[in-house]
C-alpha positions as CSV (number, residue, x, y, z in Angstrom):
1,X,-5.4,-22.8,105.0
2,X,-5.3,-24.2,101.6
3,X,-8.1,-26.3,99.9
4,X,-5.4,-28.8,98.0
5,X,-8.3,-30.7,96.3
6,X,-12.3,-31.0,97.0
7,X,-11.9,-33.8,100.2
8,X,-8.0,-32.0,101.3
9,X,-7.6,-29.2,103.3
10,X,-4.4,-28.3,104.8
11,X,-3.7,-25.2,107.6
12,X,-0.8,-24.1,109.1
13,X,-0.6,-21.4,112.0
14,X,2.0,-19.7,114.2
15,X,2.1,-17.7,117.4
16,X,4.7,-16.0,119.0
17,X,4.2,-14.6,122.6
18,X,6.5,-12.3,124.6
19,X,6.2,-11.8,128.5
20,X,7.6,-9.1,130.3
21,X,7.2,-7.4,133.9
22,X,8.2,-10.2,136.3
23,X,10.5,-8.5,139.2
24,X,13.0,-11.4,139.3
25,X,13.0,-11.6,135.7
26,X,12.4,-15.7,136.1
27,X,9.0,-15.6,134.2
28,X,10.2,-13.4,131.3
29,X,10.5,-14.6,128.6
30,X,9.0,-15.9,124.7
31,X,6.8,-18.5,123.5
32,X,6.6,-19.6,119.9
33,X,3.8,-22.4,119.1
34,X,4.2,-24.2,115.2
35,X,0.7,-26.7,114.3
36,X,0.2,-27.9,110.8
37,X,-2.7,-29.8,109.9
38,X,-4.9,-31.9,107.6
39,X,-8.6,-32.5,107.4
40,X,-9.8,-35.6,104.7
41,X,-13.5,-34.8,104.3
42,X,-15.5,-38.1,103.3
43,X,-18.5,-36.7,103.0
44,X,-20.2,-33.5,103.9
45,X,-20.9,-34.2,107.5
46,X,-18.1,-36.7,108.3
47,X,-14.0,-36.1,107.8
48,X,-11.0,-37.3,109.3
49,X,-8.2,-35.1,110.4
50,X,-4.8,-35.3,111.3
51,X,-2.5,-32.8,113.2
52,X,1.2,-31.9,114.6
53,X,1.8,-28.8,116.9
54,X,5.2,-27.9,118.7
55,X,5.6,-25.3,121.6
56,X,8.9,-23.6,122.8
57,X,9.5,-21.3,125.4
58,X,12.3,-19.4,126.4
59,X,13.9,-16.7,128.5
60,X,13.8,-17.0,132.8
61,X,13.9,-20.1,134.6
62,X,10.2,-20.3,135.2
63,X,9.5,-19.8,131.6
64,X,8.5,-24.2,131.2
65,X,5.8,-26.0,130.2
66,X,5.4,-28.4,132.5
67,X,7.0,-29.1,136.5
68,X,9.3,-31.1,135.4
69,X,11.0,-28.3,133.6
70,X,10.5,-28.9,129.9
71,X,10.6,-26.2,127.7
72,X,9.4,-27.8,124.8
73,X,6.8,-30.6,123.4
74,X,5.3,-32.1,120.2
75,X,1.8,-33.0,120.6
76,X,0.1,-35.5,117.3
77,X,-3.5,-35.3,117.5
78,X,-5.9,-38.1,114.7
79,X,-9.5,-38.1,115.2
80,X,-12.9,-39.1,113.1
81,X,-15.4,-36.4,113.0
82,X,-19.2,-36.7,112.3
83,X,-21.9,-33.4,112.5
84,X,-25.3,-34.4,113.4
């Protein structure tokens, strides 16, 4: 993470995951996972923040992330956050 100025704060992350040990070899495989974000703070208690994560997998053919196959996805996530 990186405060860019007192209301900014930007993160990034990655993961990379390898599975191994399946005896047909279909769910062997990698997964790497990408999310940047940023978080606008109005005041102490309330901020806003704004985020993009991508997933891919690969290897076997049961290495997906969803039934209908897919193998990678984008995912946007917005929200308004307020601590009581």
């Amino acid at each position: 993470g990186y405060k860019l100025t007192p209301q900014i704060n930007l993160g990034a992350h990655y993961f990379h995951a390898k599975q191994s040990g399946s005896a047909s070899g279909a769910f062997n495989g990698k997964a790497d996972f990408m999310v940047a974000a940023l978080d606008y703070a109005f005041s102490k208690r309330t901020d806003a923040y704004f985020a993009v994560d991508h997933t891919r997998v690969s290897g076997g053919a049961g290495m997906t992330l969803a039934s209908n196959g897919a193998r990678d996805r984008t995912g946007i996530t917005a929200g308004l956050r307020h601590r009581f």
